[in-house]
C-alpha positions as CSV (number, residue, x, y, z in Angstrom):
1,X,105.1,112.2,125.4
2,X,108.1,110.5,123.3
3,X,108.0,107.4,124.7
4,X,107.5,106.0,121.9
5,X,111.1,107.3,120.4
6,X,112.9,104.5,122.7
7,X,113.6,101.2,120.9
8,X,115.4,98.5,121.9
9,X,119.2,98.8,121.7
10,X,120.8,98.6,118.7
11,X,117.7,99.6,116.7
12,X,118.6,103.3,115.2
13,X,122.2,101.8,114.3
14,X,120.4,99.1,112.0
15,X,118.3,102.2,110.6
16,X,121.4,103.9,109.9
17,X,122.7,100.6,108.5
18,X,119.6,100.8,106.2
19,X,119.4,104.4,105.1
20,X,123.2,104.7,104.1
21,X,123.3,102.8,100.7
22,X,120.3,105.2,99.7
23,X,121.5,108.3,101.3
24,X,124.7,107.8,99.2
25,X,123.2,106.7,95.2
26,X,120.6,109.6,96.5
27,X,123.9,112.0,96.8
28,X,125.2,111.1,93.6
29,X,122.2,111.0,91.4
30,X,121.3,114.8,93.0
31,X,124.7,115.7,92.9
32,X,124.8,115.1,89.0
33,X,122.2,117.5,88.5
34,X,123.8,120.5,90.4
35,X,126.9,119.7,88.1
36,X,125.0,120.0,85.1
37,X,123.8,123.1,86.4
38,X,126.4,124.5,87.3
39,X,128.0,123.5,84.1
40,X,125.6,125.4,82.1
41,X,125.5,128.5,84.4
42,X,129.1,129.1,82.8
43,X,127.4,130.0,80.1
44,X,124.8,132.3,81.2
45,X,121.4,132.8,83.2
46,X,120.0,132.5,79.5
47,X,120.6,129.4,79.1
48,X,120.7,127.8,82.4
49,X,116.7,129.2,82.2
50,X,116.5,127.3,78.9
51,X,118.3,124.0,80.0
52,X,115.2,124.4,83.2
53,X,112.5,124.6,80.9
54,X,114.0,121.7,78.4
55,X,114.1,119.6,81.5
56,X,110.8,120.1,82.6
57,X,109.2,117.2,80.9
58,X,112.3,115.2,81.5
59,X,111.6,115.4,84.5
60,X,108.0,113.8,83.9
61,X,110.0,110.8,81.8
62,X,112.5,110.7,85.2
63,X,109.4,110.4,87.4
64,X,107.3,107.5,84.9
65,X,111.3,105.7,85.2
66,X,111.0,105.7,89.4
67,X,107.5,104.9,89.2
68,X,108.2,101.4,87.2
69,X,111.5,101.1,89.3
70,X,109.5,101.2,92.7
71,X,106.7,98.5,91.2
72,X,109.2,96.2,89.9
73,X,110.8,96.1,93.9
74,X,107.7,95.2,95.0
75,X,107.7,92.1,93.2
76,X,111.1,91.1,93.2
77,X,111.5,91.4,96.4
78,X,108.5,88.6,97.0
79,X,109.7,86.5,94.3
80,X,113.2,86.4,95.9
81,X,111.7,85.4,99.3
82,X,110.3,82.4,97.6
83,X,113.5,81.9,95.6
84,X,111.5,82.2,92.2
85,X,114.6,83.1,89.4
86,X,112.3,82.9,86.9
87,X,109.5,84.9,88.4
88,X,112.5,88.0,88.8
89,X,113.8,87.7,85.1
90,X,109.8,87.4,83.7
91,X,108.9,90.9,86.0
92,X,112.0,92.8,85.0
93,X,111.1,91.7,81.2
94,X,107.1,93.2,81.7
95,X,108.5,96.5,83.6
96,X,111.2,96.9,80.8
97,X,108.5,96.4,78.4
98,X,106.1,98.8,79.6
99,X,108.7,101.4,80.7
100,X,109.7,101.4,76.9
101,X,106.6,101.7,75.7
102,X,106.0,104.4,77.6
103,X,109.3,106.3,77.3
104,X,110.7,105.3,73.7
105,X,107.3,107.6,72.3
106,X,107.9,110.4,74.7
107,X,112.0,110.5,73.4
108,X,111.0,110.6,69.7
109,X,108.0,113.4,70.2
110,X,111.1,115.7,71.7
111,X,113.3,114.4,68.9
112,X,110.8,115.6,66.3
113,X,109.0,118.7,68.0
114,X,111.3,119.9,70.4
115,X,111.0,123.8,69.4
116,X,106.7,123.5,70.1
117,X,107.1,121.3,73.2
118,X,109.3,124.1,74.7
119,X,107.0,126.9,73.5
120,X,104.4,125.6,75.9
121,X,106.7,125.3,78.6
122,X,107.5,129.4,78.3
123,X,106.6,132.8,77.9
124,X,110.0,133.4,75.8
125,X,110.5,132.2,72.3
126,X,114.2,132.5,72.4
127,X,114.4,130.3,75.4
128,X,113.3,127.4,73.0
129,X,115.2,128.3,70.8
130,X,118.3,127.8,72.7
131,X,116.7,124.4,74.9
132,X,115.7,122.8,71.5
133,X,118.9,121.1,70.8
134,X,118.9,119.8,74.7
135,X,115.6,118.4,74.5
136,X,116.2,116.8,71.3
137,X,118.7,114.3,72.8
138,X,118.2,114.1,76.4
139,X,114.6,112.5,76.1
140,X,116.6,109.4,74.4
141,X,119.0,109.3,77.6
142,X,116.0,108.3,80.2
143,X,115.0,105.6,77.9
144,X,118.5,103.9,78.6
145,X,118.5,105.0,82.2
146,X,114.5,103.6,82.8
147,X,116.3,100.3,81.1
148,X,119.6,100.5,83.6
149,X,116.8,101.7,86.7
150,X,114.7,98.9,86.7
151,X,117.8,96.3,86.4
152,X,119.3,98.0,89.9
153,X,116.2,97.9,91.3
154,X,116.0,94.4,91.4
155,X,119.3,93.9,92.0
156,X,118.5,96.2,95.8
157,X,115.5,93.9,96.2
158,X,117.5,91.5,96.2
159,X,119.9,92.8,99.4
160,X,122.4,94.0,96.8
161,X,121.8,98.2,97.6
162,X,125.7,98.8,96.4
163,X,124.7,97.6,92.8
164,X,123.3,100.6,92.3
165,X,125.6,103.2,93.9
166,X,128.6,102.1,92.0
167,X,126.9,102.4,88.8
168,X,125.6,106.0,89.3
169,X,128.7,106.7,90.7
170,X,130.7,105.7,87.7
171,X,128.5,107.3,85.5
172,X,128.0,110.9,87.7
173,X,132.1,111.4,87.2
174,X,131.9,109.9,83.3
175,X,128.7,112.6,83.0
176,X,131.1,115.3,84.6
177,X,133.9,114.3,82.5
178,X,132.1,114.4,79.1
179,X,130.0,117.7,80.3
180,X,133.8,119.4,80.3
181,X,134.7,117.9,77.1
182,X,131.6,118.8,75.3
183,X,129.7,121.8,76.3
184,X,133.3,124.0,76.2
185,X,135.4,122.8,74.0
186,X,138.1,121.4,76.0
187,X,141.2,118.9,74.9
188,X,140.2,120.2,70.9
189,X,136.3,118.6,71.5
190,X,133.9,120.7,69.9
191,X,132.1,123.2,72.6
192,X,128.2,122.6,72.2
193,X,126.6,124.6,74.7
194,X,123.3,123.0,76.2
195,X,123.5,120.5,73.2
196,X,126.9,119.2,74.5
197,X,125.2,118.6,78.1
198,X,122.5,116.6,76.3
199,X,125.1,114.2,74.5
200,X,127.5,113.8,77.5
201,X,124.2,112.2,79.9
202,X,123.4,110.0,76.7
203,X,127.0,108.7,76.6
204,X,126.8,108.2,80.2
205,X,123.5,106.8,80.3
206,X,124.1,104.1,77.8
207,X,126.8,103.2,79.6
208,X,125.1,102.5,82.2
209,X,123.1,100.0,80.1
210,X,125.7,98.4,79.2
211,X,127.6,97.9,82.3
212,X,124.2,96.3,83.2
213,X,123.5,94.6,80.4
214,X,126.9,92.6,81.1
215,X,126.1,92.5,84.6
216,X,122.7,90.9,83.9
217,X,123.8,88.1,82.0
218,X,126.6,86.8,84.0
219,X,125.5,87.7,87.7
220,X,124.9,84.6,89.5
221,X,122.4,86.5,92.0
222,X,120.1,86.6,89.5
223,X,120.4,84.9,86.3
224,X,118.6,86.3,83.6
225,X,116.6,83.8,81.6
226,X,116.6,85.3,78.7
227,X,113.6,83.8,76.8
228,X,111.3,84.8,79.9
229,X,112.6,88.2,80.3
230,X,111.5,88.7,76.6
231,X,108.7,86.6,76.8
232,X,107.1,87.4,80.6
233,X,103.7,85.6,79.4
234,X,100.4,87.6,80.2
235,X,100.2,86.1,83.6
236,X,103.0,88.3,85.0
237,X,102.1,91.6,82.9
238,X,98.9,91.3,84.9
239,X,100.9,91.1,88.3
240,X,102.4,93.7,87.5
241,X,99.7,96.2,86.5
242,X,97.7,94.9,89.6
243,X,100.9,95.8,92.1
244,X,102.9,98.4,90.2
245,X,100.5,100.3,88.7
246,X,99.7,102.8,91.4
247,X,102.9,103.5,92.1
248,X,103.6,104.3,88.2
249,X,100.7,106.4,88.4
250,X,101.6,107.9,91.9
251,X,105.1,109.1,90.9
252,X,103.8,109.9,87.2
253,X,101.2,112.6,88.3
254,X,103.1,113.9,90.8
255,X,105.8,114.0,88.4
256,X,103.4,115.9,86.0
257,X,102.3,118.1,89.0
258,X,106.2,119.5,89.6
259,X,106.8,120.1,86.1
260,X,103.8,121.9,85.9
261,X,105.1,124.2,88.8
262,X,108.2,125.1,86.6
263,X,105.8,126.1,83.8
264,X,104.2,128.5,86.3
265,X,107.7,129.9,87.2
266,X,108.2,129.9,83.3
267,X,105.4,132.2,82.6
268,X,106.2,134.6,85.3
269,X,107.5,138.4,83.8
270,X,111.1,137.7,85.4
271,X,110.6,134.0,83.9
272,X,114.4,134.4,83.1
273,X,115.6,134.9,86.4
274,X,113.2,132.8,87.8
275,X,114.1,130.0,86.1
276,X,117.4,130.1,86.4
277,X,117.4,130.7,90.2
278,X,114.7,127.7,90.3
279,X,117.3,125.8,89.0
280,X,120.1,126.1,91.6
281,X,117.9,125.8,94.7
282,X,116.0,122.6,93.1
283,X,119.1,120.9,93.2
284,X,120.6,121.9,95.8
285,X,117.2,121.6,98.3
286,X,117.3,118.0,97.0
287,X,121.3,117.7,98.4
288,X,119.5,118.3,101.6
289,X,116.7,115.8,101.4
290,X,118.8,112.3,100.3
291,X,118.9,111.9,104.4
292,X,115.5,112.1,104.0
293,X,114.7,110.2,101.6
294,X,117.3,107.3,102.7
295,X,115.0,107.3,106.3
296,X,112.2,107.0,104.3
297,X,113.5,103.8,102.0
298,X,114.7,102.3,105.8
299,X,111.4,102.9,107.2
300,X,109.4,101.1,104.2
301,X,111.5,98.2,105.0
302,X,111.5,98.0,108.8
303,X,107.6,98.6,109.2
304,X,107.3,96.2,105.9
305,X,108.8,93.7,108.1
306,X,107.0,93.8,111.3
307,X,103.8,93.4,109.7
308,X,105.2,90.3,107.9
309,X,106.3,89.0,111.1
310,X,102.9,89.3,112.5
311,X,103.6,92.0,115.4
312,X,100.9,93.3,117.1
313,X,99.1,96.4,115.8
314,X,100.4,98.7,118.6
315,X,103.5,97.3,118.5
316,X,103.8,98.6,114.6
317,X,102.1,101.7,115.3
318,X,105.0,102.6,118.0
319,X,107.8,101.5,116.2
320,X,105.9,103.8,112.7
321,X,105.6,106.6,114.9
322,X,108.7,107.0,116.6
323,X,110.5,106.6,112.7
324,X,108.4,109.3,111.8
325,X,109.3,111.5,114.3
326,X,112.9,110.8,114.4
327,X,112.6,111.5,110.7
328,X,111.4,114.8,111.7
329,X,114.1,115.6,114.5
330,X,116.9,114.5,112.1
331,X,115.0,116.9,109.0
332,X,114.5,119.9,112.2
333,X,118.6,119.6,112.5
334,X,119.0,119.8,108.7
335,X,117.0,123.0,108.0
336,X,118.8,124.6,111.1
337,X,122.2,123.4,109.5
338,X,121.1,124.7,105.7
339,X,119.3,128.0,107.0
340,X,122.4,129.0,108.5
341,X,124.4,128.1,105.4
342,X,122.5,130.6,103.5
343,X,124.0,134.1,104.7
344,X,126.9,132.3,105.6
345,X,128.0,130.4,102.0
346,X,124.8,130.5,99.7
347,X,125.2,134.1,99.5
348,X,128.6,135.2,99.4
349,X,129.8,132.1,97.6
350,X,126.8,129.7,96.1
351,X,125.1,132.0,94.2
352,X,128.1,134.1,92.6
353,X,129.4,130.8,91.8
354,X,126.2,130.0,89.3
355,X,126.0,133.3,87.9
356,X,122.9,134.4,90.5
357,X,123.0,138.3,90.5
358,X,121.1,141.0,91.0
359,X,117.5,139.7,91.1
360,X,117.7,136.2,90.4
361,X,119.9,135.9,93.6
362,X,116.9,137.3,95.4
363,X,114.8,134.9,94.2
364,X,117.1,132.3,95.1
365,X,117.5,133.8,98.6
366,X,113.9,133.3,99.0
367,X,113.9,129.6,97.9
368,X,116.3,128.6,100.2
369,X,115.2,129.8,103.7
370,X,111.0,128.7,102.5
371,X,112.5,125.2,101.0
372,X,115.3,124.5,103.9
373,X,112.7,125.5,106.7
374,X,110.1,123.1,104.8
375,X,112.7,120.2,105.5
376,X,110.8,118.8,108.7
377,X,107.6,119.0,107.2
378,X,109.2,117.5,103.5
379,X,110.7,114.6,106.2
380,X,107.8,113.4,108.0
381,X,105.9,113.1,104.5
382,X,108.1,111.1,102.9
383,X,109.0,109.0,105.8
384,X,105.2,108.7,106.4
385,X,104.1,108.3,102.5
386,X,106.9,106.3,100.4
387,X,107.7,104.2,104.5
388,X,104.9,103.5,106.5
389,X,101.8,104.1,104.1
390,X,102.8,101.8,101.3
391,X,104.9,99.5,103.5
392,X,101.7,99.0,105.6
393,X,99.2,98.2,102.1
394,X,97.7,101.6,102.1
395,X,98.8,102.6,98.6
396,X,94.9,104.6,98.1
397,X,95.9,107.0,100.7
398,X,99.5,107.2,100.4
399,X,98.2,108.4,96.7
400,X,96.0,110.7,97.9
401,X,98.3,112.2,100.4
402,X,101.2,112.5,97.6
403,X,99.3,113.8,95.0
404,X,96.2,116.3,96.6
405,X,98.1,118.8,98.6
406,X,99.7,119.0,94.7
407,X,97.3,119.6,92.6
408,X,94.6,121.3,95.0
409,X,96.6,123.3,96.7
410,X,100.1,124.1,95.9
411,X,99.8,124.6,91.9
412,X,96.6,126.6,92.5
413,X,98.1,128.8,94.7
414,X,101.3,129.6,93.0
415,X,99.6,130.3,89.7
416,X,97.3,133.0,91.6
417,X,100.5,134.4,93.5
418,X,103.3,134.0,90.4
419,X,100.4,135.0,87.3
420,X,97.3,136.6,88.6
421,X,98.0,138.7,92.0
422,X,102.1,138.7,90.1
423,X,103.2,139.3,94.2
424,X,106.9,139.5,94.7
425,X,109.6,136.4,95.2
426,X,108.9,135.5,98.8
427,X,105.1,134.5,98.1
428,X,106.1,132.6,95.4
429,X,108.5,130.7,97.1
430,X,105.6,130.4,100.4
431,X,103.3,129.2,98.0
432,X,105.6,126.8,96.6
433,X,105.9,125.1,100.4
434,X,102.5,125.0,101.0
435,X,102.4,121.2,99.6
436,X,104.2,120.1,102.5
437,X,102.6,122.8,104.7
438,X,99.3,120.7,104.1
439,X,101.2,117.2,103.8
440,X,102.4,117.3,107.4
441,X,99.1,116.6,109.4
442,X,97.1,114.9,106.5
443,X,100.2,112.4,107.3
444,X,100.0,112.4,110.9
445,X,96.6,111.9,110.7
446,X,96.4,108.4,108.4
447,X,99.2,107.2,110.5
448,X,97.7,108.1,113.9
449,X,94.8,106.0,113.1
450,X,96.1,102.9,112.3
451,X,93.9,101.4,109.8
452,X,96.5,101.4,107.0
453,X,98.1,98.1,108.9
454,X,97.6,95.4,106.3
455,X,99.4,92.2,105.4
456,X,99.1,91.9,101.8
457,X,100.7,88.5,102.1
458,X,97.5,87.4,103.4
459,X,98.1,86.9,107.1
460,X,97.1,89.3,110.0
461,X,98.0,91.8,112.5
462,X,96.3,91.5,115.4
């Protein structure tokens, strides 16, 4: 029946080959926001509930920053292929453009109305109150991170994947550094609360920008040309809106779509608790999926390939489904692993450690085994929407697939259960899942029948 899961030898070494440099900047990036949170849990289940609601449409700016990031890769990479320099410094000067444009307005409306932007975000004044002076800075920090994001994503479509896990790896222990510095006090530096978390990612996200800034202009694996980048001519700006557009638009909704599940959770009659309890399991349920998303990244470039290279159509549909289910096996091992974690050290030891008590460590018992048993299903989507869908030129469904089981489904349904029906932890956290409960065979589906094989290059697959 799994045939199909036999390749040739060598063939999952070179997948683990591919997936590492992601797995890794995945585990930093993810592992920056359970410090923070953890950080800020010091000070209390208040404002750790606060710091979640601030971030909430942070997250939305973090989301717009990946979307431009993943639609800049998909025409660097083409341009390097043909060894067009200036074609790479003219797109990275539209997506740094438009990703400006887009975040630099967003930054200064939470600079300037931070206390009413958090007021729709939650049912508890006092929670803005105590998020305002977060949101007031950290909207700035994304702007210099979308800037320092699109720079290493050309620099990994360019074969250079380590680019970007040094960076974020200097600026996740800078972060930690500055968040012990600032938000207590420490060493005779003024303690700042949430504020002091906000300043220390600025200061760590600008220096990201100008590590890369200094990088950019004197890397000889891609010089920047300077008066393309800042003048990209309306030729390229339409590339890129033709190519990268979906994608921005893909990551943005979906973006919106998440945040808009935290407001739910914010409007709840325990919104306190479970916010704060949200908060832990968010990052630490993306600890467990970097595997997963570091197969997915391999798998976009593997199937990406063999359609370049002409293979036959059932040729690429074996080699899509046996990543696809190998993502699955491997994302069946890690919920096994992380639901036996939970009595064992998630518990006793996790939840004490942020503060979780009482109720909010129920909650966040509940989050755990419902996200950590969704891992197979989480696996297989992104393998199968972010790898083979948009690798294969079916960026339509691989949309539609990211985005419906969202909106239609899993927002719906936790409203009714969390507001209306106001049903207990555990059928919140269900209805949370049930976007990749309906994800899994919508995916196996579009893959299974084939007709999102395209070569976008313009050749074939016969």
């Amino acid at each position: 029946m799994f045939n199909f899961l036999r390749r040739e030898p060598g063939f999952y070494k070179r997948l683990f080959k591919l997936s590492l440099p992601m797995i890794l900047q995945n585990l930093i990036t993810f592992s920056l926001g359970l410090i923070d949170t953890f950080m800020v849990s010091r000070l209390g289940n208040a404002e750790m509930a606060a710091v979640t609601t601030a971030n909430v449409p942070v997250f939305l700016l973090t989301s717009i920053v990946f979307g431009f990031q993943s639609g800049l890769g998909i025409l660097v990479s083409q341009y390097w292929g043909k060894g067009d320099e200036k074609s790479v410094s003219r797109a990275m000067g539209v997506a740094s453009l438009l990703g400006t444009a887009v975040t630099l307005p967003l930054a200064l409306a939470f600079w300037a109305f931070p206390v009413p932007v958090m007021d729709l975000l939650s049912n508890k004044h006092e929670l803005s109150l105590l998020g305002a002076p977060y949101l007031q800075v950290i909207g700035f920090a994304y702007v210099f991170n979308m800037l320092s994001s699109i720079y290493v994503s050309a620099r990994r479509s360019v074969e250079d994947p380590a680019f970007g896990m040094k960076l974020f790896g200097f600026s996740t222990i800078l972060n930690t550094g500055l968040n012990y510095l600032l938000i207590f006090g420490n060493f005779g530096f003024p303690a700042l609360g949430v504020a002091g978390a906000a300043i220390a990612t600025l200061l760590a996200r600008v220096s990201e920008f100008v590590i890369c800034v200094v990088c950019a202009l004197r890397s000889r694996l891609i010089p920047l040309h300077l008066g393309l980048f800042f003048r990209p001519g309306l030729d390229m700006m339409r590339r890129f809106v033709k190519y990268a557009s979906p994608v921005v638009l893909n990551e943005t909704v979906w973006g919106l779509g998440n945040s808009l599940l935290t407001v739910i959770l914010g409007y709840t009659d325990n919104s306190v608790e479970m916010l704060a309890a949200n908060a832990v399991m968010g990052n630490l349920n993306r600890l467990f999926l970097v595997v997963c998303f570091g197969l997915g990244a391999a798998t976009a470039v593997i199937v990406g390939k063999a359609i370049g290279e002409g293979q036959g159509r059932e040729k690429v549909m074996d080699l899509s489904r046996a990543l696809l289910w190998f993502a699955v096996l491997v994302g069946t091992a890690l919920a096994v692993f992380s639901i036996a974690l939970v009595p064992l050290l998630f518990v006793p030891v996790i939840f004490p450690m942020f503060k979780l008590f009482g109720l909010s460590a129920e909650i966040a018992t509940a989050l755990a085994v419902m996200g950590f048993a969704s891992i197979p299903l989480h696996a297989c989507a992104i393998s199968a929407i972010t790898g083979v869908l948009r690798a294969g030129g079916d960026v339509m469904w691989s949309t539609v697939l990211d985005i419906a089981p969202q909106w239609v489904v899993c927002l719906p349904a936790t409203a009714l259960v969390a507001l209306v029906l106001k049903l207990g932890c555990w059928p919140i956290a269900f209805a949370i899942q049930l976007e990749s409960i309906v994800k899994f065979p919508l995916c196996l589906w579009r893959v299974r029948g084939g007709k999102w094989i395209n070569d976008v290059t313009g050749g074939g697959t016969e």
